[in-house]
C-alpha positions in Angstrom: 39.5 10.5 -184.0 42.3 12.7 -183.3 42.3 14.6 -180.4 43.8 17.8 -182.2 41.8 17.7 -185.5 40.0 20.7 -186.5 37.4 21.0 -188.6 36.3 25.0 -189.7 33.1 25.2 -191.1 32.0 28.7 -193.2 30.4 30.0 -196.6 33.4 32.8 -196.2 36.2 32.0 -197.6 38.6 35.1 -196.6 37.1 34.2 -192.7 37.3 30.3 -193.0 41.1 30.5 -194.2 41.9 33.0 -191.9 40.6 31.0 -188.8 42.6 27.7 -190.1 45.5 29.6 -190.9 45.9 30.3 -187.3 44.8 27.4 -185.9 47.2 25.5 -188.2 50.1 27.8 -186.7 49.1 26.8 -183.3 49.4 23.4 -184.2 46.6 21.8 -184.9 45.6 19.6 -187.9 42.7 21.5 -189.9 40.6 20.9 -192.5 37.9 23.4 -194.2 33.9 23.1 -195.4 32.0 25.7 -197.3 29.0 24.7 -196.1 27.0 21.7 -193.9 26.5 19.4 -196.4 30.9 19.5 -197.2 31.0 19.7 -193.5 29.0 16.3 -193.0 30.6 14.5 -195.3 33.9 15.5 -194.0 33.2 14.4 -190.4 33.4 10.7 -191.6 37.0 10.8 -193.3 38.6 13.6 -191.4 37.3 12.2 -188.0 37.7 16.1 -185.6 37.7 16.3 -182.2 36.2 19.8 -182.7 34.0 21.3 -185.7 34.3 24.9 -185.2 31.3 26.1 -187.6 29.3 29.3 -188.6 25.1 29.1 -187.5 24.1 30.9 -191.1 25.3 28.9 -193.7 23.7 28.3 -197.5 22.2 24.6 -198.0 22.6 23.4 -194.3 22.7 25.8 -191.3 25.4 24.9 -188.3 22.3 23.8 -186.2 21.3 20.9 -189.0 24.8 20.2 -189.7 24.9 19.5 -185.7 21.7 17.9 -185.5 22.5 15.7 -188.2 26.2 14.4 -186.7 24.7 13.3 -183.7 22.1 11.7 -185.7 24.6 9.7 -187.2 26.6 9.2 -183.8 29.4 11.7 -184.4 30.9 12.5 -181.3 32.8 15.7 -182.0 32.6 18.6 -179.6 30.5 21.5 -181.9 31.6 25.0 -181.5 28.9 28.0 -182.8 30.1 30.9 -184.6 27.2 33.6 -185.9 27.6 37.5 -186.6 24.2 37.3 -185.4 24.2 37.9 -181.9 21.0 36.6 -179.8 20.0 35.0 -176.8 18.0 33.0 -178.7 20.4 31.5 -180.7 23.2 31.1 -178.4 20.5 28.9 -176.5 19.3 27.0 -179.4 22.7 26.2 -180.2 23.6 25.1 -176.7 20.0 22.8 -176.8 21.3 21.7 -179.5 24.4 20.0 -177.9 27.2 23.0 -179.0 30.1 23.3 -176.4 30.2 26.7 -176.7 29.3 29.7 -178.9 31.3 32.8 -180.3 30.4 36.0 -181.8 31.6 37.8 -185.1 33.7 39.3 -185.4 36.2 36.9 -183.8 38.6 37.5 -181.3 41.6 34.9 -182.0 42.7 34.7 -178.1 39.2 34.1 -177.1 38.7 31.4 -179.9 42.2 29.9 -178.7 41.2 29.9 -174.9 37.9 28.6 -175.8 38.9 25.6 -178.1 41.5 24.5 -175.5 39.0 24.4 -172.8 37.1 22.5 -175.2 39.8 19.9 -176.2 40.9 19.6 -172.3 37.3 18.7 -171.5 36.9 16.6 -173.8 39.7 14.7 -173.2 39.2 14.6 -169.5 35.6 13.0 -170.4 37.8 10.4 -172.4 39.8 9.9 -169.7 37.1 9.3 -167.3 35.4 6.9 -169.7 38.4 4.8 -169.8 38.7 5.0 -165.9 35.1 3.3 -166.0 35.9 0.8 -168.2 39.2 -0.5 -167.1 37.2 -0.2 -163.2 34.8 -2.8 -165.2 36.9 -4.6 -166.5 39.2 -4.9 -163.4 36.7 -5.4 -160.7 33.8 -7.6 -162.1 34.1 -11.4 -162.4 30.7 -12.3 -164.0 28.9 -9.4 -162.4 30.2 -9.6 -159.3 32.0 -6.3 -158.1 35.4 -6.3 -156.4 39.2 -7.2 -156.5 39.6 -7.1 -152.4 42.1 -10.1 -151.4 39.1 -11.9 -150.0 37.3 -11.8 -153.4 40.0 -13.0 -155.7 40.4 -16.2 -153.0 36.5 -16.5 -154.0 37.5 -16.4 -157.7 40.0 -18.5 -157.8 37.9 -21.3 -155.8 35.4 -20.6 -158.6 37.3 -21.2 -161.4 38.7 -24.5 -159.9 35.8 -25.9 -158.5 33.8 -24.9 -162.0 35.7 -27.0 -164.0 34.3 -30.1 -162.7 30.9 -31.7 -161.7 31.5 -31.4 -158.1 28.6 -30.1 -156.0 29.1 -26.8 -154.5 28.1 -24.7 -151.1 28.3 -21.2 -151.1 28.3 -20.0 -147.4 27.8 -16.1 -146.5 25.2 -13.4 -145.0 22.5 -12.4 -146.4 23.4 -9.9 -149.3 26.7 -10.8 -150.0 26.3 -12.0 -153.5 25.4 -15.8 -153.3 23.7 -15.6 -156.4 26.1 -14.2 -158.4 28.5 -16.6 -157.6 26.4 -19.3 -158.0 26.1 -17.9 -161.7 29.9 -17.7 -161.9 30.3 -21.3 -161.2 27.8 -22.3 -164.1 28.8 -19.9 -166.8 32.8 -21.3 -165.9 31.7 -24.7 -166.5 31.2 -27.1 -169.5 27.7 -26.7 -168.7 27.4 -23.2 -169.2 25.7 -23.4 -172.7 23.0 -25.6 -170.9 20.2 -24.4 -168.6 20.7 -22.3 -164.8 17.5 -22.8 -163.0 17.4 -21.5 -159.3 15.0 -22.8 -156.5 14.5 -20.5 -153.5 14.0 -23.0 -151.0 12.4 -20.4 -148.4 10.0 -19.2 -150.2 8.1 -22.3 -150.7 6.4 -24.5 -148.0 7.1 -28.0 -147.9 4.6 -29.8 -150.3 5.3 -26.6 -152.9 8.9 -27.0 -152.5 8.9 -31.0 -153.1 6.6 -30.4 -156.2 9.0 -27.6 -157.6 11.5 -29.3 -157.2 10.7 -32.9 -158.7 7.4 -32.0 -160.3 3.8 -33.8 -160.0 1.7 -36.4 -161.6 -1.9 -35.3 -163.1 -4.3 -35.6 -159.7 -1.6 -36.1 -157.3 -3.1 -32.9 -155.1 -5.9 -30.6 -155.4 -4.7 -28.6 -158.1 -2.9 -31.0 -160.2 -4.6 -30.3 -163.3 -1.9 -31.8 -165.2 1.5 -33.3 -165.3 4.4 -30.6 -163.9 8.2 -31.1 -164.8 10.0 -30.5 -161.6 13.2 -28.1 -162.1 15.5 -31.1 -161.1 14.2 -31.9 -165.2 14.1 -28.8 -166.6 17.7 -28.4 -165.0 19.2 -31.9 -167.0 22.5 -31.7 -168.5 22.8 -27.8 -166.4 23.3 -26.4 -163.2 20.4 -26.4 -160.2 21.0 -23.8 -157.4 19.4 -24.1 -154.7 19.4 -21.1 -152.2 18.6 -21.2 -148.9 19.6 -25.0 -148.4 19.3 -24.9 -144.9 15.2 -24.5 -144.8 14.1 -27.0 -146.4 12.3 -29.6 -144.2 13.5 -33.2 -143.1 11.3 -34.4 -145.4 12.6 -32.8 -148.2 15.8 -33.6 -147.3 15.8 -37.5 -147.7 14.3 -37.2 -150.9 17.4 -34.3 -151.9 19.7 -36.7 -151.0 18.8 -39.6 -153.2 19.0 -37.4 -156.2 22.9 -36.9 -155.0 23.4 -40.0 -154.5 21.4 -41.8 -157.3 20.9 -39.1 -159.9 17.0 -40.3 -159.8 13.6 -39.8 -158.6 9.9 -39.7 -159.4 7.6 -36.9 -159.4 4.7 -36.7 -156.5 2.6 -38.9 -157.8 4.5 -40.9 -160.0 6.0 -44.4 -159.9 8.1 -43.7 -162.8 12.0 -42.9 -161.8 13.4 -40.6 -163.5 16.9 -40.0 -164.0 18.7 -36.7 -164.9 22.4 -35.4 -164.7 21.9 -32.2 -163.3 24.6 -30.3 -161.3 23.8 -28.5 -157.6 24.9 -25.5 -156.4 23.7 -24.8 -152.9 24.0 -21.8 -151.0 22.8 -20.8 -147.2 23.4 -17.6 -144.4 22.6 -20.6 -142.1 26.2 -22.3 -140.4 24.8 -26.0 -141.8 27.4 -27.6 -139.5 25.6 -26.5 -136.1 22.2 -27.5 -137.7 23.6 -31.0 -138.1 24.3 -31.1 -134.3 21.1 -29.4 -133.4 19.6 -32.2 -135.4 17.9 -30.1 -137.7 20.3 -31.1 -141.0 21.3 -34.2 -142.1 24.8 -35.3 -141.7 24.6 -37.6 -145.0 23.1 -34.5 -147.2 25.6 -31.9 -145.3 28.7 -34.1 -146.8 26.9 -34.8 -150.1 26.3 -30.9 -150.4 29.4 -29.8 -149.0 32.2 -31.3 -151.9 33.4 -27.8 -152.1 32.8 -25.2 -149.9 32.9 -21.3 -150.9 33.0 -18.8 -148.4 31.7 -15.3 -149.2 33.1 -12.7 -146.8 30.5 -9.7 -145.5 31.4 -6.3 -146.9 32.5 -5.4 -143.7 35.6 -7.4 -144.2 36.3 -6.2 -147.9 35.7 -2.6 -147.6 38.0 -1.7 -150.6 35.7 -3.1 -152.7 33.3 -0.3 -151.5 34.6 2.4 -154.0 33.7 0.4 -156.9 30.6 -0.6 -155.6 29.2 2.7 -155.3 30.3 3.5 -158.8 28.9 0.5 -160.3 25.1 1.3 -158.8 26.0 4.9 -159.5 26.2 4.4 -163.0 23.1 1.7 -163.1 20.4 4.0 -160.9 21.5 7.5 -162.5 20.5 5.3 -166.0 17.5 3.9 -164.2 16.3 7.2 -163.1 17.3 9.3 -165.8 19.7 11.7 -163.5 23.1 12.6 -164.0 25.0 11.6 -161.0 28.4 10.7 -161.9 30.6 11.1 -158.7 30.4 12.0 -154.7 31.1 15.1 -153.2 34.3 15.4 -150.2 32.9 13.5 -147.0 30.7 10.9 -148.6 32.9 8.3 -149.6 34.4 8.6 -146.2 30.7 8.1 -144.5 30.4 4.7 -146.8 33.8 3.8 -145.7 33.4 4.3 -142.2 29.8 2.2 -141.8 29.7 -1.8 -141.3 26.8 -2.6 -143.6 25.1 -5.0 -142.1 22.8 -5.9 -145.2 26.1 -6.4 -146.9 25.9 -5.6 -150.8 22.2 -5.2 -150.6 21.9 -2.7 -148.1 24.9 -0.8 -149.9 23.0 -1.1 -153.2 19.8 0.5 -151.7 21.7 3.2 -150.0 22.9 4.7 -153.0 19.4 4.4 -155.2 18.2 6.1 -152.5 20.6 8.7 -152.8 20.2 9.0 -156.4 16.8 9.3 -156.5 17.0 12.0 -153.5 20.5 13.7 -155.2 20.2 17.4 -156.5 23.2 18.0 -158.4 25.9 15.6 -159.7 27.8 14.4 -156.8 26.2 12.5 -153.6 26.3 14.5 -151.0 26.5 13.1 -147.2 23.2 14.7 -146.8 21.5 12.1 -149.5 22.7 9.1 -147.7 20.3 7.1 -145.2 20.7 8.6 -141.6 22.2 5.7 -140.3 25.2 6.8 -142.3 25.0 10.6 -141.7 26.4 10.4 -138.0 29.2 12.2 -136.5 32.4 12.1 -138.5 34.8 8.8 -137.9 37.5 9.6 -135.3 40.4 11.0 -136.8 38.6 12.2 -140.5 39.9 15.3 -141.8 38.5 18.3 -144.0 40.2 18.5 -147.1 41.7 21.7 -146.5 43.6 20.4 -143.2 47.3 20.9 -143.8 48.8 23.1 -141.1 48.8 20.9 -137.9 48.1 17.6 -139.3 49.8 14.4 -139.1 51.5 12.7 -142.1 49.1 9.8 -141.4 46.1 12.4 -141.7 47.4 13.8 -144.6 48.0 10.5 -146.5 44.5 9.2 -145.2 42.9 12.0 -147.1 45.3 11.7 -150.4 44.1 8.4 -150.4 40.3 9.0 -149.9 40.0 12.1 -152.1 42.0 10.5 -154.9 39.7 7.5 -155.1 37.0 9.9 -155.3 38.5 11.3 -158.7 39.0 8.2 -160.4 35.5 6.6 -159.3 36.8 4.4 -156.6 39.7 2.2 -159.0 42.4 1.2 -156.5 44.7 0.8 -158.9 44.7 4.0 -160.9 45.0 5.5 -157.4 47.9 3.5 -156.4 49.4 4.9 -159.7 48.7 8.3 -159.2 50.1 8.6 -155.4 52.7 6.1 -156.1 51.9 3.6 -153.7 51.0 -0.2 -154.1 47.3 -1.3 -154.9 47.6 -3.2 -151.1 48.6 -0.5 -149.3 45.3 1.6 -150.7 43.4 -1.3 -149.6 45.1 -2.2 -146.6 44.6 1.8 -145.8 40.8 1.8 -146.5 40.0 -1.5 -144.6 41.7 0.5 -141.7 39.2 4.0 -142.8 36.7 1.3 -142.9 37.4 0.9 -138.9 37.3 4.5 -138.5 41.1 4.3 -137.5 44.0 6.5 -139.0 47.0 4.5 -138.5 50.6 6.1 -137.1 53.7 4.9 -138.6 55.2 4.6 -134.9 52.0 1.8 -134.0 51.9 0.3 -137.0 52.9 -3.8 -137.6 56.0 -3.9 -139.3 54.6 -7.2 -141.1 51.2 -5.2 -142.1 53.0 -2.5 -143.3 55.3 -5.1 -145.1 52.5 -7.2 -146.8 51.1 -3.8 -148.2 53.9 -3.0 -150.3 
């Protein structure tokens, strides 16, 4: 579609030619319609970015011809003209999905101003659509959210460690995204056509977690009304992840680690060994290594689960993935809820820079479906955050009208923060519009993060040297 295509729909033809006679003049590429039904078919091979049509037209009004184009998924910004001036009608149109709506007789500066406005909105919406979808493209490696330094260490011991059979523990707080990455390893691997079953070792007490695990004869317990497939089976030829390693009892671990070892067992129950090729992923907020000396791990299992280890770092420590955080759960709770809330207002992405999250990506997620649920317009406001996060402003944050008075480092700190505001939290899209490296941004907003503004006089020369 080009983005200076007009299309001028009317039944008079003195009017119609008049109105693309100008247009052409200012430079646009026009073509005409006598009515809706010419007008409908031309929106397929003409493709405009504007339809600039008259409401009273013989065979199909401009409101059908409107109706019907969206119908169809025609994208084009609509423009109403009538010589029938009414509230009602201007608001019908704009129900309708018009742009705007002009009166007969036409004033040709006022249809200029308003088509331009038109065309630049448009093409800032464009804009902003790409922004979202090169931030999705950028920052997501099988779901997961983020192109921080620590995260693309993460990846890259993903990708390696995927390739092969090796068992794998994923280490982290709770929240950071265990899951996920769990999910990255098996849809990286040659097993990824093949099945992902998960086991969540706390949740189960011992004898539930043994049967779950390597399933139960007919009559083996009260209850075992029939033979049960353990997920070790239902997992053969795949990928098991087991989360929460580090709770399962001693019990359970002797009979974990002969499956490592052999690639057998029997169900509870059974005396028939069964023997699958099924590949662990394990994951735990527990540090396994001091449960081994407090004599609550295995040693043997800790080694067997431990091939390769994957360390997730808290949020806390990757706070420039913060910004495209919030807008992914932006987009995916105003969709959930139905709202339009598409951006946050001066201040809050400061607020979410400035607090340690605790809860990691989990208590970051809530945060803002809380605020979306709670948001009254279509920015977040500091006032729909939680109120752990609605404290007194970080040392050193500015108002965005501070100029006279401030330091450079003040000034550039707020560059920074309101930029990524605009372009929905992309790093590098604000790195190319100040002109600065994508490391300095994030070497700048792990410093925000810390509620510090740096000074050029106390800063490292090798920090300041890694960021460019």
């Amino acid at each position: 579609m080009s983005a200076q295509r007009i299309l001028v729909v009317d039944d008079e033809d003195n009017a119609r030619r008049a109105i693309a006679t100008i247009l052409e003049e200012e430079g646009y590429e026009v073509a005409e319609a006598s009515d809706g039904e010419e007008a409908l078919a031309r929106l397929t091979d003409f493709s405009p970015a504007v339809v600039l049509t008259d409401v009273r037209m013989p065979k199909m009004d401009g409101l059908t011809l409107l109706q019907k184009a969206r119908e169809q998924g025609v994208e084009s910004t609509f423009i109403m003209m009538t010589a029938f001036a009414s509230v009602e009608t201007a608001v019908e149109a704009m129900r309708a999905g018009a742009e705007h709506y002009l009166v007969k007789p036409l004033d040709v500066n006022a249809v200029l101003v308003v088509l331009g406005k038109a065309l630049e909105k448009r093409a800032l919406r464009r804009e902003a659509e790409n922004l979202r979808e090169q931030v999705r493209k950028r920052a997501r490696f099988h779901n997961i959210i983020g192109d921080s330094p620590q995260l693309q260490g993460v990846y890259d011991m993903v990708r390696r460690a995927a390739a092969t059979r090796a068992t794998v523990l994923i280490l982290g707080e709770s929240g950071t995204g265990k899951e996920l990455i769990a999910q990255a390893i098996h849809h990286e691997s040659p097993r990824k056509d093949k099945p992902f079953v998960k086991v969540h070792c706390a949740a189960l007490s011992e004898s539930l977690l043994e049967s779950e695990l390597f399933g139960h004869e007919k009559g083996s317990f009260t209850g075992a009304v029939a033979r049960k497939e353990g997920r070790f089976e239902l997992a053969d030829e795949g990928t098991l992840f087991l989360d929460e390693i580090g709770e399962i009892s001693p019990s359970v671990q002797v009979k974990l680690l002969r499956v490592l070892q052999q690639r057998e067992f029997e169900r509870v129950g059974g005396t028939q060994t069964i023997k699958v090729d099924v590949r662990i992923v394990a994951a735990t907020h527990r540090d396994l290594a001091a449960e081994v000396k407090a004599g609550r791990f295995r040693e043997d299992l800790y080694y067997r689960l431990n091939v390769v280890a994957v360390m997730l770092p808290p949020l806390r420590e990757r706070k420039s993935d913060v910004p495209a955080l919030v807008s992914h759960f932006l987009e995916k709770y105003s969709d959930a809820y139905g709202k339009n809330v598409s951006g946050l207002a001066p201040g809050t992405l400061q607020a979410l820079l400035a607090y340690d999250w605790p809860g990691n990506i989990r208590e970051l997620e809530n945060a803002i479906e809380r605020a979306v649920v709670l948001a009254m317009g279509p920015e977040l406001t500091t006032d729909d955050l939680p109120p752990v996060l609605r404290g007194p402003r970080p040392t050193g944050s500015t108002p965005s009208s501070l100029i006279p008075g401030a330091t450079l480092a003040e000034i550039e700190r707020e560059a920074i923060l309101r930029t990524l505001e605009m372009v929905q939290g992309s790093t590098t899209r604000a790195a190319e519009i100040l002109g600065i490296s994508v490391r300095k941004v994030q070497y700048r907003l792990k410093e925000y993060g810390a509620g510090g503004i740096p000074r050029a006089e106390e800063e490292a020369p090798e920090a300041e040297a890694a960021s460019e």
